[in-house]
ROLO-986288 format. One record per atom (N, C-alpha, C): y, z, x; residue number from 1. Coordinates in steps of 0.05 Angstrom, whole numbers, padded with zeros to 5 digits. Example, Ala and Ser with C-alpha at 12.3 -4.5 7.8 and 13.67 -1.06 7.14 Angstrom:
<atoms>
yy, zz, xx, n
-00114, 00156, 00264, 1
-00090, 00156, 00246, 1
-00066, 00156, 00264, 1
-00045, 00142, 00257, 2
-00021, 00143, 00273, 2
00001, 00157, 00258, 2
</atoms>
This chain:
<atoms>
yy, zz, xx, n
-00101, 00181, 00215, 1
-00073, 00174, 00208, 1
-00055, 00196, 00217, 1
-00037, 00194, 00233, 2
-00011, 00207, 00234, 2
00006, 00206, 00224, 2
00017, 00238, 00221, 3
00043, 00242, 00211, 3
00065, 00250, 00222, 3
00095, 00244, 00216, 4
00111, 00253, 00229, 4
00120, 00290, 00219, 4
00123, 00305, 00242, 5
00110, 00328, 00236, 5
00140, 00329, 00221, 5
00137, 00353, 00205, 6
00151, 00357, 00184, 6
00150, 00348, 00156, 6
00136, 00327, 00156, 7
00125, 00306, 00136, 7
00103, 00303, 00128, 7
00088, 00306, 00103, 8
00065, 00301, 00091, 8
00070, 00270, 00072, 8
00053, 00259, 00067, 9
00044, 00236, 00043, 9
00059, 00243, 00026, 9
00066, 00261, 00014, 10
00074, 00268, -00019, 10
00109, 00269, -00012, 10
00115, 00260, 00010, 11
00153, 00263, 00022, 11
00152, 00240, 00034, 11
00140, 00223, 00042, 12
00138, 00192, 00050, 12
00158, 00180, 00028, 12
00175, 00166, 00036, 13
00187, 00144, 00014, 13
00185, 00113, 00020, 13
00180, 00096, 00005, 14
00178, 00075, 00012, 14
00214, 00065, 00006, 14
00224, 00049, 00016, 15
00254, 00042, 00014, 15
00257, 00014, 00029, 15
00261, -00001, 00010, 16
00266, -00028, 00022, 16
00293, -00042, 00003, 16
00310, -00062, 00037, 17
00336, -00062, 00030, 17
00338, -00091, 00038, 17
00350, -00103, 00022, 18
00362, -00134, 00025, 18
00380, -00144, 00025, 18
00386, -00159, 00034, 19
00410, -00178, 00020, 19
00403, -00200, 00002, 19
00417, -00193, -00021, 20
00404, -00216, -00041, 20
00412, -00245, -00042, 20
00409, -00266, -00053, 21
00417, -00286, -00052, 21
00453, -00291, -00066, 21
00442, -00273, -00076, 22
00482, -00270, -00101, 22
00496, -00262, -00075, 22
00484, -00246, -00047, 23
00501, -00236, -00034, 23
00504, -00206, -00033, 23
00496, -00187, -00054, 24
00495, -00170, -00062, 24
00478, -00156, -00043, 24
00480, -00125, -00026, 25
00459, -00114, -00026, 25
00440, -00094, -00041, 25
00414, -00106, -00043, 26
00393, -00088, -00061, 26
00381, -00072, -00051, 26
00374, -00044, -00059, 27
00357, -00030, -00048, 27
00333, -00017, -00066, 27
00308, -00018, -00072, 28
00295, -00017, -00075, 28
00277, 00006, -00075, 28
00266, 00027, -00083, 29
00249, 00046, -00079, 29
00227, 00049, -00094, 29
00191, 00052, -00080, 30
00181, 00043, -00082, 30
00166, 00077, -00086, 30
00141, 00073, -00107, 31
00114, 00100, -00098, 31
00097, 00093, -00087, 31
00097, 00069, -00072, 32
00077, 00059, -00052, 32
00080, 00037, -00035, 32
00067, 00045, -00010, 33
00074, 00021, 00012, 33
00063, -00010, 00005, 33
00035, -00006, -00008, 34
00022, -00034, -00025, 34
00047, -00046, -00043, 34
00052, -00033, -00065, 35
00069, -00043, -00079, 35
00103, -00053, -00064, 35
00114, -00045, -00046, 36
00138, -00052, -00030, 36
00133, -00071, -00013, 36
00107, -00069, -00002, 37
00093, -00100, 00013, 37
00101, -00125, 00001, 37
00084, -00120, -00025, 38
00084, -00140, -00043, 38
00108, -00160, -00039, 38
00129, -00139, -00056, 39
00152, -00153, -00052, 39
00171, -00168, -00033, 39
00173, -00145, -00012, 40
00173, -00153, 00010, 40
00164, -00183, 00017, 40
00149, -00190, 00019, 41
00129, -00207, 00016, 41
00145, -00235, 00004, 41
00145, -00228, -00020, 42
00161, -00245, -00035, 42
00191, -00249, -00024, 42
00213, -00236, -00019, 43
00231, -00241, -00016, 43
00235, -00249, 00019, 43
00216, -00251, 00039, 44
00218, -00258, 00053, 44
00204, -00284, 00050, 44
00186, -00292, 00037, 45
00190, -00314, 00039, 45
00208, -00337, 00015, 45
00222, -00322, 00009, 46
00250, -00336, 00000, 46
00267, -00341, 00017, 46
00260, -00337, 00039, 47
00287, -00344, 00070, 47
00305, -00315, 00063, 47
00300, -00290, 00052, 48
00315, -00269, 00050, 48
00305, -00250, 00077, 48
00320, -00240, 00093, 49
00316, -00212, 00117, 49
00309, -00182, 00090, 49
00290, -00166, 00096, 50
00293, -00148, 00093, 50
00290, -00121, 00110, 50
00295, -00096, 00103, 51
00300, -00071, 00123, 51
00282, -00055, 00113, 51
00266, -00043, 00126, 52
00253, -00010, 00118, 52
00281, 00020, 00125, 52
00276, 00026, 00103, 53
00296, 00044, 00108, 53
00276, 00073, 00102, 53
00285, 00091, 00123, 54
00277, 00115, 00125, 54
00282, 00138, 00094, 54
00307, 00134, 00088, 55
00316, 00143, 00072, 55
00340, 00132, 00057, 55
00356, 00140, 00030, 56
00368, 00133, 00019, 56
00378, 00153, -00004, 56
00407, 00153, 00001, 57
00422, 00173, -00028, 57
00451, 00164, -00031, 57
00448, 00156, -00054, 58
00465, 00138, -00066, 58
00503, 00154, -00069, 58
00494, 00183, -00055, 59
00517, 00191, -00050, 59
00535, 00192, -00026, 59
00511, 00175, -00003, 60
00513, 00177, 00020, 60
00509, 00145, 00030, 60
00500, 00135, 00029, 61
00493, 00106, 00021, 61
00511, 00089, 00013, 61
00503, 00059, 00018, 62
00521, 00042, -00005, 62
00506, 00019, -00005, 62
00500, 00012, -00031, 63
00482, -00010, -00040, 63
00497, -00022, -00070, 63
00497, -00051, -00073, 64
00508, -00059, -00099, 64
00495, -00046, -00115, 64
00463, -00048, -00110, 65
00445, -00045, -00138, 65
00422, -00028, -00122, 65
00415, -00008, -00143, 66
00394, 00008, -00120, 66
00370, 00017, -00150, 66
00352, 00010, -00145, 67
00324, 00010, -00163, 67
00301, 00025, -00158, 67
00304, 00049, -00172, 68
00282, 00066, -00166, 68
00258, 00054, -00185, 68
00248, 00038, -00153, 69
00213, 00024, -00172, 69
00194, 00041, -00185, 69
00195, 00073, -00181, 70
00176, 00083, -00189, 70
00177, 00092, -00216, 70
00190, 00092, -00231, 71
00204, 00091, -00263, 71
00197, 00071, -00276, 71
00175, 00072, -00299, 72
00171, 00044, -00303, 72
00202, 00035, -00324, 72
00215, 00053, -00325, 73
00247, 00043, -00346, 73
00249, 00019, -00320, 73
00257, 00027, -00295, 74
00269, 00004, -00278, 74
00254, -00012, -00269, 74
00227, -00012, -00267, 75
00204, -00034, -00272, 75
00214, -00058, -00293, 75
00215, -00044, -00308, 76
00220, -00077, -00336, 76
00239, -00076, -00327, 76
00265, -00066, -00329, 77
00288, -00079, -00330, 77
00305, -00094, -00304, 77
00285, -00093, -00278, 78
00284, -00112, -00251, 78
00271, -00137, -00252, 78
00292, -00167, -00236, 79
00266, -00174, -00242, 79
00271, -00192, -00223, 79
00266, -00189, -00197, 80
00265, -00195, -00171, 80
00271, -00227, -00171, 80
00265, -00246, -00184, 81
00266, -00274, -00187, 81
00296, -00270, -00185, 81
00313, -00259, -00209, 82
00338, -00256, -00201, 82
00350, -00252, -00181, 82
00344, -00251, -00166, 83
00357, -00240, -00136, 83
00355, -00249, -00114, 83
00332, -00268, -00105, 84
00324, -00281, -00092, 84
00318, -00312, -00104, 84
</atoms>
């Protein structure tokens, strides 16, 4: 497995970005590529496009709604059906 030099596994971010069905864009952050698949997964096949994004900071950035998946606080309180 390669890495991009500068970068180890433990600085990898998973970051996935949509446009939701409301119209809204969502962005998503993930502690693993399995679990962002998943979804992924799901919201494409809702007829939704989504983006891998390298990175993301919400001070630099602009997203309606931005969900750090790895918190289980924003686990329950997402709930992807909504949005797609």
């Amino acid at each position: 497995m390669s890495e991009t030099p500068g970068q180890n596994n433990a600085d990898k971010r998973y970051i996935l970005q949509f446009k939701a069905a409301t119209g809204f864009t969502v962005v998503l952050e993930y502690g693993g590529q399995a679990e962002m698949e998943k979804d992924q997964q799901r919201i494409e096949e809702a007829g939704l496009t989504c983006e891998h994004l390298s990175e993301f900071t919400t001070q630099f950035h602009q997203a309606d709604l931005y969900m750090d998946m790895r918190s289980p606080e924003c686990q329950v309180q997402f709930d992807l059906d909504d949005w797609i």
